[in-house]
C-alpha positions, 0 to 999 in steps of 0.5 A: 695670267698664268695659264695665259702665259703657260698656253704662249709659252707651252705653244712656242716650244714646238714652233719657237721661230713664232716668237719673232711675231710676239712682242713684249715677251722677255723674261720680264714680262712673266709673273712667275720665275719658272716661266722666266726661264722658260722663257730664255729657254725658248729663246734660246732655242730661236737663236738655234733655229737662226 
């Protein structure tokens, strides 16, 4: 599971308008807290992009 989660989250920092097409992928659904924040990091950058 975590190198799953660092393989998503390692290809939505260069494209993060890709998160749109994942679904249950909140902060929550990360096994650890360092890729939680990556996570909001991530969306972060999405509502940039927006």
């Amino acid at each position: 599971m975590y190198y799953a989660e660092q393989a998503l989250l390692g290809a939505l920092l260069p494209e993060p308008q890709r998160l749109t097409n994942v679904t249950g992928s909140g902060p929550d659904a990360f096994s650890t807290p360092a890729h939680a924040a990556v996570s909001v990091d991530v969306c972060a950058l999405l509502s940039a992009y927006t």
